[in-house]
Structures are given as C-alpha cells and as structure tokens.
N, C-alpha and C positions, 0 to 999 in steps of 0.2 A: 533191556529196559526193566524197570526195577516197579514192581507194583505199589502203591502205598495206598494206606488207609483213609489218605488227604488227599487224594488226586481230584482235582476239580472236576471231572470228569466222573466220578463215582458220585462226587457230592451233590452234583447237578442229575442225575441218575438219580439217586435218591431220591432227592426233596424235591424237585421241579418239576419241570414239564417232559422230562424225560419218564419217568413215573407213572406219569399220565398217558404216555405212548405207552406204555407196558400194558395198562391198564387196557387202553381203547383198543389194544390188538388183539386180548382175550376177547373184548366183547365182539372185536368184529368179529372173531371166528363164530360168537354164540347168535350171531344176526345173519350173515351170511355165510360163514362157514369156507369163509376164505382166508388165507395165511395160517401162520402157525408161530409158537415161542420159534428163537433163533437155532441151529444145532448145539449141542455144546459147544464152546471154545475151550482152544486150550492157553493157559496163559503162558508167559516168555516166564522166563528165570525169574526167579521169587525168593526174595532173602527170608531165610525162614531162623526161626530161632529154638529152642531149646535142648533134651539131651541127645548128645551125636549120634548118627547112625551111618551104618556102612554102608549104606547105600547110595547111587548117584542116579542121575536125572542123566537125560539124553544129548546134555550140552559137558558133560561130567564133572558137573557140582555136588559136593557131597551133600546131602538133602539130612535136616534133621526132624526128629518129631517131637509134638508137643500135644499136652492133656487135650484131646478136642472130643466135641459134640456133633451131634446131626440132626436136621430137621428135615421130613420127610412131607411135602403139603400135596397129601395123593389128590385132592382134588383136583390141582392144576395138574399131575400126570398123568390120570385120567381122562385130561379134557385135550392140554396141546401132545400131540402125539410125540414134537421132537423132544418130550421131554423125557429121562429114565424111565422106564417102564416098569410098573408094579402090576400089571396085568394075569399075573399068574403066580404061584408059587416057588418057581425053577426064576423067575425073572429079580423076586425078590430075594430070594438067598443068593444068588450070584451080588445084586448090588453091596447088600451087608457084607459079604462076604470078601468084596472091593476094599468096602471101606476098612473096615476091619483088619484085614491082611496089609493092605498101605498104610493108611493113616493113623490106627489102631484107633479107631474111635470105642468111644467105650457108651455113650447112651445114645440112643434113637428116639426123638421125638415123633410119636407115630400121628399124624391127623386121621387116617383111616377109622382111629377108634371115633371120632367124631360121624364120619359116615355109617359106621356099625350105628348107633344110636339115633342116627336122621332113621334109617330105615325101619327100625323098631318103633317112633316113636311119634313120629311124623305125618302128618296125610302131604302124599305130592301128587297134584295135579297134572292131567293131562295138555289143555290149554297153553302151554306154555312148550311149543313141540321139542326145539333139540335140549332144551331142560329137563322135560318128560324124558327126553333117547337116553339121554345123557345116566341119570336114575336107572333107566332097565339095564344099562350097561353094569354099572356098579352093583346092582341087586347080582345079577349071573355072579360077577366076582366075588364080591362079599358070600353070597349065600352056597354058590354054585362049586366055586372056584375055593373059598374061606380064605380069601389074601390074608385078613384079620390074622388067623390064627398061624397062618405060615409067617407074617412079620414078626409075630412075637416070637416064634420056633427056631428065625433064624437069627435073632437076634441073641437069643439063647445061644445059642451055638456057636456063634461068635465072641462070647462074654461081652454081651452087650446089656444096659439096663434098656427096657420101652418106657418110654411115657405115653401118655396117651392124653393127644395135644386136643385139645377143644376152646370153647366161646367161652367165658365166665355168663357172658348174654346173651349168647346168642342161640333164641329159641323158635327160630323162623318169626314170619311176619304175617299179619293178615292180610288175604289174600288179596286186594287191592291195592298195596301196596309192591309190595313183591322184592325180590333184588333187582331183576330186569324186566320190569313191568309188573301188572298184574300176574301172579304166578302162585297158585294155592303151596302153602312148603310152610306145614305150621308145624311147632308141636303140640302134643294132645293137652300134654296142661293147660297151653293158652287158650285153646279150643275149649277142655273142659272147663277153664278158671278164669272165665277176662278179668273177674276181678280183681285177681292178683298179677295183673301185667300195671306195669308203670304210666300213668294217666296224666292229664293236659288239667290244668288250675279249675274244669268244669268238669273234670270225671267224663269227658267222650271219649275224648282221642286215645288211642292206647298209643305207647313208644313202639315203633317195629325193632322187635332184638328181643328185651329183657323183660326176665319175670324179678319183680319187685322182690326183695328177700327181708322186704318187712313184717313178712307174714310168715309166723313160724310153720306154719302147715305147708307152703309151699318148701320151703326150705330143708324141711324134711324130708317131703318126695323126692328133691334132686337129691339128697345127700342118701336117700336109698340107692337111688338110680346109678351114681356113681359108683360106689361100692361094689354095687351089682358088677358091675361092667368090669371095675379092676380085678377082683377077684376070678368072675368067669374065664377070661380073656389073661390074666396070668400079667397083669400091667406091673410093673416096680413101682408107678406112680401116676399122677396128673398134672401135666401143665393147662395153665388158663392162658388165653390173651384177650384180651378187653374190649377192644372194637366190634361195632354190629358192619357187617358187611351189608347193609341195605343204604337206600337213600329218601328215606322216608320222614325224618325230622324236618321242622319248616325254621325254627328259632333253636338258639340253642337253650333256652330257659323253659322249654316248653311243655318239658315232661319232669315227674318228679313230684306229683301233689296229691301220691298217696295217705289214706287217713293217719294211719301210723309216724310216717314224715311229719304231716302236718300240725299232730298231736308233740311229737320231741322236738319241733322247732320253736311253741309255743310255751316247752317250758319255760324255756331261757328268754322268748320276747314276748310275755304274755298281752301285751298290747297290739300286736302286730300278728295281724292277718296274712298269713304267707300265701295264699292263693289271689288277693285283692290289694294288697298292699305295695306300693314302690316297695323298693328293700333298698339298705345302703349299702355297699361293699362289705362292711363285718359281715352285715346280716346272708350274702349271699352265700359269704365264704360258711359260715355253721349251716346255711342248707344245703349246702353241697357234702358238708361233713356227716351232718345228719343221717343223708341218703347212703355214703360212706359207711356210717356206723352201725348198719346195717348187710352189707358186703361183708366185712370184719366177722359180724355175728357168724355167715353163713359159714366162712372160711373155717375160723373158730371151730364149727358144730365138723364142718368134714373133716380137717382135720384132728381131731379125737377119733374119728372113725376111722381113720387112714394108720392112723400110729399104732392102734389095737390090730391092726392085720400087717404092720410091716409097710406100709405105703409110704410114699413121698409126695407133697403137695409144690407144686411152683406156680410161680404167679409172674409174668412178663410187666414191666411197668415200661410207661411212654420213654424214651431218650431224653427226650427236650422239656418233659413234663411232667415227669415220673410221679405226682404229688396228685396225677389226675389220671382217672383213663383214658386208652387208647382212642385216636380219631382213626378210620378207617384211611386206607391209604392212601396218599393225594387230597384226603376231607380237609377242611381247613379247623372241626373241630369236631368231638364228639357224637355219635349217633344216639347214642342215651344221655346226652345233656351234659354236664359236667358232676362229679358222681368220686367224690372223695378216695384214694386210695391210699388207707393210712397205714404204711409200707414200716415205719418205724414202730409204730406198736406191735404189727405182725411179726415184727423179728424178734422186738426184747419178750413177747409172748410166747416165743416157739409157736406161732401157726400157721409158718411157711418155714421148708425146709430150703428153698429155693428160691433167689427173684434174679428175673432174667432181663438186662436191659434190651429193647427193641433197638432194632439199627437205625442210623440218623447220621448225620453228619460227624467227622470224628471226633469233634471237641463238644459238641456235645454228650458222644458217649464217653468219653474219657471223664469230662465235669460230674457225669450223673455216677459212674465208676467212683471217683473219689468220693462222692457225697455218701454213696452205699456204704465203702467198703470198709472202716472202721468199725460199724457197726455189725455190717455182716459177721466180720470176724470175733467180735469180742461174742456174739451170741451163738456161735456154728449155724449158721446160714450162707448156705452155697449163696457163690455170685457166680452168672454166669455172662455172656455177652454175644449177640448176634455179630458174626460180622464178614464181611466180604474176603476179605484176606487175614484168615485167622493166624496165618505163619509171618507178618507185619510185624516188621521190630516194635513200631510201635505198644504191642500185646506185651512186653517185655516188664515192666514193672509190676502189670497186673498179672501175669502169672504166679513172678515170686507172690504174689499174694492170695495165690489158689483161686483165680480168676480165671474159670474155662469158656474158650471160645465157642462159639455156636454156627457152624457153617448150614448153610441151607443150598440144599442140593436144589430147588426149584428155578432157582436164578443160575444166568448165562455164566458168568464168573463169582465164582466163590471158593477158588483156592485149592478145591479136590477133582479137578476135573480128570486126571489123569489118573487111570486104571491100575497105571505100576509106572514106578520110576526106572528102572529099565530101561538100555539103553536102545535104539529102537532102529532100526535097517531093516533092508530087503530080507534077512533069513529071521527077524522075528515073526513072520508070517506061518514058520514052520515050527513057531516056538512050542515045547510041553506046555507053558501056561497059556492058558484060554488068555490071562490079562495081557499077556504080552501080544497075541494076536488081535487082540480089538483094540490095542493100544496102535497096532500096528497100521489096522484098517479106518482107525480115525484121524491118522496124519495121512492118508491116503486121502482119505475126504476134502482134508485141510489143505490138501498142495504138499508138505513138507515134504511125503513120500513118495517118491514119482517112481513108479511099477506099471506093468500091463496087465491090461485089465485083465485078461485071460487067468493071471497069476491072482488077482483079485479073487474073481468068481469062481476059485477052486472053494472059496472058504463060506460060499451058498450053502454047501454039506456040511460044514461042522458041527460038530457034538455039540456043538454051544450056543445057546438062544443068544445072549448079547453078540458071539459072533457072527453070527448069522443075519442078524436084525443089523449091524453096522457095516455087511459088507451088500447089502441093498445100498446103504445112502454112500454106498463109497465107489459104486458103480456108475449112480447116478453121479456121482461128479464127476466122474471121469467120461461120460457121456460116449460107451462103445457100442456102435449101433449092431456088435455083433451080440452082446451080452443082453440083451433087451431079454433073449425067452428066458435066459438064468432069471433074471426080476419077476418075470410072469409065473417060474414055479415056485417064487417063493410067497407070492397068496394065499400058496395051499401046505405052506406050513403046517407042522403041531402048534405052535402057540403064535398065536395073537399076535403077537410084537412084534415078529417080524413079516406079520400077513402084512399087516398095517403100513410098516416099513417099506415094503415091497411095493404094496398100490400106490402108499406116497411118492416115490421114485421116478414110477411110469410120467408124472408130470413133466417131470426132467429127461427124460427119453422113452421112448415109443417105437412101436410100429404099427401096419393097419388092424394087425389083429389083436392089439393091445386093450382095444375098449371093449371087445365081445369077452374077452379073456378076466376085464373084470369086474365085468356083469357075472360071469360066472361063478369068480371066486365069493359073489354076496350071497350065491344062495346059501353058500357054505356059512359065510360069519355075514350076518347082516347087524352088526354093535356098531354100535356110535363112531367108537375111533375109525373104523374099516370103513364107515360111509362117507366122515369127512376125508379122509385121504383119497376114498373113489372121488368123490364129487372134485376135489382137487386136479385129481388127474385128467377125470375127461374133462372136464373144465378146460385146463389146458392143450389138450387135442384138437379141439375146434373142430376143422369141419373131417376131421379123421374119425370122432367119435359120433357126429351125426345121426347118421343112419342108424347104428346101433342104439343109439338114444331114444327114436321117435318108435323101435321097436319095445323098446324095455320101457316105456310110460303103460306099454299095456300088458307086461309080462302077467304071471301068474302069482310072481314071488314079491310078495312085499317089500324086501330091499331093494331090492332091483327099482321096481315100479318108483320106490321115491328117490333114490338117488341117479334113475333118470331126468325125473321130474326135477330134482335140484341143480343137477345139470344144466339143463336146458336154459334154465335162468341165465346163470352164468353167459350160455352161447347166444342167446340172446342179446345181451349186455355188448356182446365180442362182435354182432353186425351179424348174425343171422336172423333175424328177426322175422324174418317173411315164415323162414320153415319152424320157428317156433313159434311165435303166437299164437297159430290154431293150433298147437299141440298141447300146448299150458290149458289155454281156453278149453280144450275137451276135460284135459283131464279134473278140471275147477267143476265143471258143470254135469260133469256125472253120477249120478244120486248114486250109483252101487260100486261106486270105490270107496276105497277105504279112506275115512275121513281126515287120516293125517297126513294121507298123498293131496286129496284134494284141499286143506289148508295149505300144504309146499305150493299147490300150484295157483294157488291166489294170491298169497305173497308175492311169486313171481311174477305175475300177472301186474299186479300194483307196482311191481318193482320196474318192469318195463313200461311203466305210464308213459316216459319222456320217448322211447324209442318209436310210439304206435302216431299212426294219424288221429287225426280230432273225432275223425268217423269212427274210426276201435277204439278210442277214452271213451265218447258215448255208448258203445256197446257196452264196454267193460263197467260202468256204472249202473248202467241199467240190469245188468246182471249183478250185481252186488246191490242192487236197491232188492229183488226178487232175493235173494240168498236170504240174505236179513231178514225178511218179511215173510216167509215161507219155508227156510230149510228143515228140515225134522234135525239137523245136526246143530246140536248148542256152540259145539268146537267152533263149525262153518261160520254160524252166526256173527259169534266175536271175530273172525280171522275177518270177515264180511263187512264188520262195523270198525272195525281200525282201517279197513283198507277206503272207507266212503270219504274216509277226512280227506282225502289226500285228493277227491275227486268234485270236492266242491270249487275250485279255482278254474282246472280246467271245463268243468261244466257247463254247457252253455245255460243262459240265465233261465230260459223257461222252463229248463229240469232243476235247478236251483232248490224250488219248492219243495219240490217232490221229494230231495234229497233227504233235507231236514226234517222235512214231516215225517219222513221213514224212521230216519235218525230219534226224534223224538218219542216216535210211538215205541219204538222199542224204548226208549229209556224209563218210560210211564210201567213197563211191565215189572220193575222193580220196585213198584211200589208197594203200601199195605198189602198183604196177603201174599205177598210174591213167593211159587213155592220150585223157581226152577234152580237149577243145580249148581246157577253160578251167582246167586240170589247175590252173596258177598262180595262178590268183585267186576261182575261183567258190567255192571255201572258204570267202573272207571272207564273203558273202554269208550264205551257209546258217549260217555259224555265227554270225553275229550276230543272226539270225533265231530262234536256237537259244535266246540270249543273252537275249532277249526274253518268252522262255516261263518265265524265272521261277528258281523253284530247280528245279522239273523239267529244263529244257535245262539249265541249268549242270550239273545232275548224272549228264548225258548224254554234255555235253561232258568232265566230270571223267574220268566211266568209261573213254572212247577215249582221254585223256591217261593213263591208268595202265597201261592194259592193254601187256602187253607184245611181243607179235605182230605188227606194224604200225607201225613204225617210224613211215612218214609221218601215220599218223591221228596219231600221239601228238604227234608236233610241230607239227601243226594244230588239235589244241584245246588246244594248251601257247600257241598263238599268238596267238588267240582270244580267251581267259582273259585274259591274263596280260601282252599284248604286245599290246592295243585299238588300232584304226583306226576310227572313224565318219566319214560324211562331212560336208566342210568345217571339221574340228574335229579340236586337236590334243591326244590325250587324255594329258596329262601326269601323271608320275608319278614320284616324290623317286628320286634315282639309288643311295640306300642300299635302299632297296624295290625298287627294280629288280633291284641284286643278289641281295640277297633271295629275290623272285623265282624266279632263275635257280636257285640254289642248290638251292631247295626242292625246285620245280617241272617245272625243263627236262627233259625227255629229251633221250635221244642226238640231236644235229644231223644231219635227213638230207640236205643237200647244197639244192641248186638247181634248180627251176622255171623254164622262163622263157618 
C-alpha cells in the first residue's frame, strides 16, 4: 500500500476532528494521567524519490534519499513517554545519529532551545501539579543532564545544522489564564512590562502569548535575549512559529490597540478612531498590517544581528493563510488576533533566510508552495515544507526547485520511522548494528517478527539505551509471564528511558510482586515520566496492586506517597471503592503531608464524587468547605475551591448556603489590599466555582461587581461574568457583545496583578 500526501485519511487527521483526539489525549494524560501518544508505527512500502541509493528496505525495494529536515518538539517527548526519548545525552546522540546515518538529515530543528529560555526567564508555578512535575523534570534534564548542549554536540557530529525552534509570541500568559487553567508560566518581561504586552480597545486586557514589538525597548531586549542563547548554545540559527498555544482570546478583534498601532493606523484614517470606531474591511485589513509592520521591524532588527554572527533566521507561515499568523492547532483562528505577516517584503529585503510552510492539507501546501517559490528563489530564501511523507512523489517538482521537506518526528507517521532499511529476520537480533537490533525489536512489538521471548529478553543487557528501552515494549507485546522479572530489572536502569519503558510495560503484564517492585524503583527516579508509567501500571493491576497501595500512601518517600495516591484514584474508578475512599480521604485531610500528595488526593477525592453515597458527597463537602476556609496551605485552598463547584448539585439544599457563602468569602479576599501569593489568579478559580452554584453564585458574584467600595472585587466578578476562561476551552463571544458588555458592565479598571 502506497502512502500519499492526499490520503483522506491524513487530511482528516490533520484538519478535523482527528486533531482534536490528538490534542484531548495529551490533555487527558495532563488531567488524569491516563493513556499516552500511540508507539511508533511503521509504515508499508513508500515510493520515495530522489538520488539512488544502494540500499533496500525489508520488502527489497531499493529505497532512495532526498535533501530532508527534522523537527524535534521535546516538549511533547518529554511529556508522552511512547514518544523518542531525548532524556539524556546517550539517548539523543543515538536518535541524530538515526537520523543522520539513514536519512542523512542535514538540519535539526531543536524546540529544547525554547525550554532552555522558559527556565531562565520564566516564573512557573506550583499550583498547577503535573505542570509544576512536568518543569522539575525538565529543569534535572536541561540543567542537570544539559540535553541542550548534548543536541547541539550531536548534531555537530553528525554534520547536522540546530535551529533553535521557539514562539515568535509566545511569552507565557497571566496567570489566570493559563494554557490549562489557571497556571502561573509567565515571562519576566511581561511581568516586568505589562505595558508592552498587546492590550483590548480599553488598555485592560492584556493578549495571553505576545509581547507587542511596537515598542522599540522591548524589542531590543528579545533581540539581546536571542543572540544570547544562539551564540552561547552554538545554534546555526532560529526558527519562529506564530501561534500562542493558550486559549485565552474571547473575539478574534480583541487585542491589538496598542498606542503606537493606534497612532500608524491614524495616519492614513485620520478621522477614524480605531479603538471606538466600526472599521470597513480596508480599514481592518491596514490594522492588521499595521500590527504586521511592526513584527517586520522586529525581524528586521534580529536579523542584522543574526547575519553579523553567521546566524540564520526562519519564520514558519500558515498553509492555508500564509498572509496571516498561525491559529493554534485545531483553533479555528488566531490567539493574538489576526497580526499581518508580510512574508514578501521579508524576502525581497533579505530578513528571512528561511520560510517554512506549516502542514495542512496537500493542496493547500502545494497552492502556498507555488505562491512562495518564485520569489524564494529569485531572492535566495530557502523554502522549506512540513510534511508527513516527505519521500511522496508528490515533493517531486518542489524539490527540483530546492524545496526541503521538513519531517517531524513528534507524530505517529511521518516517513522516518525506521531506524535502518535493513533487511530485518530473526539473526538481526544479533546484528553489530545497535540500528539493526531495535529495528529488529520493533517488528517484534508490531507482530511482523514472531520470536520467543526468551530470545527477546537476551537484549534487556544491551549496550544500547534505545535497545534496551524497545525490548521492554517488545516484551510487553508478547505478553511472557516468564519474562515479567526481565521488565522489573529494567526500572533500575542507568538511564531513564528505559526505567520508564519498563514500568510502562508492567501495565501489560505482571506479577504479584510487580507493584511492591515499583514502588521501589520511585525511590530511585521519582520524575514525571517514571510516575506516569507507575500510576499507569498499578492502575492497571487492580486489586493485585492494592495492598501495596494503601501502604505507599504513607511511605516515607515522596514519589511513592503520591503515585500511590494517584493510583488509587484510578482503582477507585475500577470498583474498589469501599478500600479506597478512606484512604484518599486520609491522605486529603492530613495537615503534615506534603501538600502536593494531599492536592492528588482531593482531586481524587472529587473525582470519585459519582462512585460514593450521598452520606460521603456530604462528608466530602463539608471537608472542602473547612479546607477553603481554614487550610494554612494556598495550594489546598485552590485544589479545595475547584473541587466545591462540583459539589453544589449534589448538595443537599440546606448546605447549599453554606457552600456559596464559603465560596464567596474567599473570593472577597482578592480584593483591595489583597497580599496573598496567588492574589493574580486564584480568583479565577473561586469564581468559576462560584459560576457553578447556579443563579445563587452568579448573583454573588453580581453583588461584588456592583458594589462600589472595592474596586478590585468589582473587577474580578466583572471578569468572571463577563470575560469567561475555562480550562482548555476558548470561550468565545460576538465582539459587538463584548462591547456590550463592557459598556454595561465594566467597572473602573484597577491596574495589574502579576
């Protein structure tokens, strides 16, 4: 079967609702910490095009290569486990070293350098728990580990160029808004400088993403910041991509009316008020260019800088829309409004060496392809091209025209999945190349390679991390319940990836002493990845991992203790309920745990609402009314006030009150003078919780927006109401309503939070 770049099946993957499964299955992992991306796949036979090579594939088709790229989005390998592993130094020079040797890739797009720069520049919040985990993970790596400097070493070594892939906007968000809820993850600019963040037609709202680059002073600092980072870090260049990964816009018109915009759009309509005025269709399109000609400026200024030290600058435009920035993926437009990207003056100006179209349906990329590529080439500006099957004849024209494909190793098919083209049997298990053995141990996984397992788990010992980490999952598919302790010693790994590997596996096959085994292996690596694969594993144990459970809620060791505690959720979920709910319930209500066990165990707690009797909902209320109202812990508090919404329905009515007046009073402490720690965002929290209760909380939250004493309450249930954030959801609403709104509703704007 023959893959194309038009398979209605990628197209729909792409652009639909399949997309949005990609999407919601990262999030459930960051909600409950259940599933993970797919394994790799390997694809069938793939007609590939350009100069011949001697080499064949396992069906023995002579396989050819052609100029390609790579994008590396460590975030997501980072976060789903089954994805390649950059966890360490040895893990990343093996993949380059993949890529490199098979496909001869010649540049790496690194996002890593983007995480180097969250961690220097950034404040992240604890509040926000496996987002917080997720951060300590990365900080070990980056700082601990220097993945950073080992991608760029091996990429070196490979003769490969780095980029060093970032946001063109994206500079975290205020803390109530968040990417997945309320979640402090700002950077210090915004923090030091709101008033160079991009602002709403009344100067309140700030955009969650971007720093306006109307203002030459900010535009400065980034274009130091940058430099910095290329140089230190030994980058060949930087790519942008344009999209805010938040969801925090309400209109797409609604941000954009900063003084400087406001001032160059007035040259040209001197009569027209661009923050109060309709606008026609011209007039929107020059304040989008406006805003635009300002982007240009900034590019302009880094690039000057980038060319005196040898650098390369790329900029990624839309497929479908290349004329605008990026929408986040699945958005149906813009997270910074719509924001000019005048892609033709940047090339006949030289200040982009690079522009890369984003993937999209194929005749879209192909449309925006031709639209570029005349002009690319009359000025030397690379073109390059995201795409799923880079070796598609269709890539065929566009290469004679020095058009390199861009494969991204993050997604399940995209072309390079296979380690070596090598032809692939039972005696490549014993092959000298490492590539030939994990090529070997992944059609083992897949079915192709039918072996015994015994012959499998010889290759537990191998020299080789990617070996070793692939014949965990190749075990587990073969499900040999003599091979189970092989899995259990591979926890206690040297590196990571195949700790990880390992615990994830146990899901898929066990024994009794499987769950005591790895509880053990956390005291060892208690990181992100190692916890969701545990909580996975006894998750799926059930009542084999029980008892070791309700002992490790009280261990000594902080991993332990909460990926018991996460556990338990789960078997609770699964029909044990009787033996978990007192054991959640303790661990919620014990003032000398540590505060991010007892937030897991309140979550779970709210999360078993449906399985408990009306008698334990009213317990479990009345102890989250007490938590709120009393805890010394700000963490408890907020985990305390998202969990109350949920308990106003089943509450019987004459706790009803009591609910909301809790509810309330906490929300009144964010008022004037308010000096606690989450003064900027625990609002949201409490007042959506508020928001839940019905027409009682709304007409709680009414009373604090009218009253006039309290400046900050009134514009915190004006914000509430009127100005909605839920999480992972952009709660949109018609920009003549919005004004509306504002009109009716707003009080006095009291300044900034931060």
């Amino acid at each position: 079967m023959s893959v194309t770049c038009d398979r209605p099946e990628y197209e729909n993957f792409i652009m639909n609702d399949n997309i949005k499964n990609l999407d919601q299955l990262s999030r459930r992992e960051l909600m409950a910490v259940t599933g993970a991306l797919a394994a790799i796949a390997l694809l069938d036979s793939v007609p590939l095009i350009g100069a011949e090579d001697n080499t064949k594939n396992d069906q023995g088709k002579t396989l050819r290569s052609i100029p390609l790229q790579v994008f590396c989005g460590t975030g997501d390998h980072l976060w789903g486990r089954h994805l390649e592993p950059v966890d360490s130094p040895a893990t990343i020079k093996a993949m380059l070293e993949w890529m490199s040797e098979t496909y001869g890739i010649s540049r790496l797009y690194w996002r890593g350098g983007q995480t180097m720069m969250w961690a220097e520049h950034f404040r992240v919040g604890p509040e926000k728990l496996l987002a917080y985990d997720w951060t300590a993970w990365k900080h070990h790596l980056y700082h601990d580990l220097r993945i950073n400097e080992a991608a760029v070493s091996a990429a070196k070594a490979n003769d490969m160029e780095t980029f060093l892939y970032t946001g063109l906007f994206e500079f975290g968000v205020q803390p109530d808004i968040g990417v997945v809820g309320p979640y402090p993850f700002e950077d210090e600019i915004r923090r030091e400088h709101p008033e160079w963040c991009s602002v709403d037609r009344w100067g309140e709202r700030r955009c969650p993403g971007p720093i306006a680059f109307c203002y030459p002073e900010a535009r400065e600092k980034i274009v130091q910041r940058y430099v910095k980072n290329v140089e230190q870090f030994g980058y060949d260049g930087m790519c942008f991509y344009t999209y805010v990964e938040n969801c925090g816009i309400l209109y797409e018109d609604e941000f954009g009316f900063n003084q400087p915009i406001v001032e160059k759009f007035q040259d040209k309509y001197p009569d027209t008020d661009l923050r109060t005025s309709a606008l026609t269709e011209e007039q929107k399109q020059y304040w989008y260019a406006c805003r635009g000609e300002f982007v240009t400026e900034f590019l302009r200024e880094l690039h000057l800088e980038f060319s005196k030290r040898g650098k390369k600058l790329s900029v990624i435009l839309d497929a479908k829309d290349p004329d605008y920035v990026q929408p986040w993926w699945s958005q149906t437009f813009p997270g910074t409004g719509k924001i000019k990207m005048d892609w033709r003056r940047w090339v006949r100006d030289g200040i982009v060496d690079e522009l890369w179209v984003q993937l999209a349906p194929s005749q879209n990329q192909y449309e925006t392809l031709d639209l570029l590529r005349d002009e690319c080439q009359q000025h030397g500006v690379k073109l390059t091209v995201r795409a799923i099957d880079p070796f598609h004849e269709g890539w065929k024209p566009y290469l004679k025209s020095e058009v390199t494909p861009v494969a991204v190793i993050t997604w399940k098919r995209n072309g390079i999945e296979r380690v070596t083209h090598q032809e692939i049997d039972q005696r490549s298990l014993d092959s000298s190349d490492w590539k030939t053995r994990l090529q070997a141990q992944t059609e083992v996984e897949s079915g192709r390679l039918k072996i015994t397992s015994e012959r499998v788990a010889k290759l537990a010992k191998d020299p080789h991390v990617l070996v070793r980490r692939r014949t965990m999952y190749a075990l587990a598919a073969l499900k040999s319940a003599s091979q189970v302790s092989v899995i259990e010693d591979g926890m206690f790994d040297d590196e990571s990836s195949v700790r990880i590997a390992a615990a994830g596996a146990l899901a898929a096959i066990h024994r009794p002493e499987s769950a005591q085994r790895i509880l053990d292996a956390l005291v060892l690596d208690g990181f992100f990845q190692m916890k969701l694969a545990a909580v996975e594993a006894l998750s799926a144990m059930k009542e084999r991992s029980l008892p070791f459970l309700l002992t490790g809620a009280k261990s000594s060791n902080y991993a332990v203790r909460e990926v018991s505690v996460r556990s338990l959720y789960h078997l609770g979920k699964a029909g044990f309920i009787m033996e978990v709910f007192p054991a959640l319930m303790e661990s919620m209500e014990n003032g000398e745990e540590d505060e991010r066990v007892r937030c897991h165990a309140l979550e779970g707690v709210v999360g078993l609402r449906q399985e408990v009797n009306s008698k334990d909902r009213q317990r479990i209320a009345h102890r989250l009314i007490k938590l709120l109202s009393a805890d010394r812990s700000t963490q408890v508090q907020l985990q305390a006030a998202w969990g109350l919404g949920y308990f106003y329905v089943p509450t019987q009515e004459a706790d009803r009150e009591k609910l909301v007046n809790c509810l309330a009073d906490q929300f009144k402490k964010y008022g004037d003078n308010c000096r606690r720690s989450d003064a900027a965002f625990g609002w949201r929290l409490v007042g959506n919780s508020l928001l839940m209760c019905h027409e009682r909380g709304l007409k709680r939250l009414e009373s604090m927006r009218t009253q006039k004493t309290d400046k900050w309450l009134a514009w915190l249930a004006y914000e509430v109401v009127y100005l909605p954030h839920r999480q992972m959801k952009i709660s949109l609403i018609d920009e003549s309503e919005a004004i509306e709104r504002h009109e009716k509703y707003a009080p006095p704007f009291p300044g900034y939070r931060t």
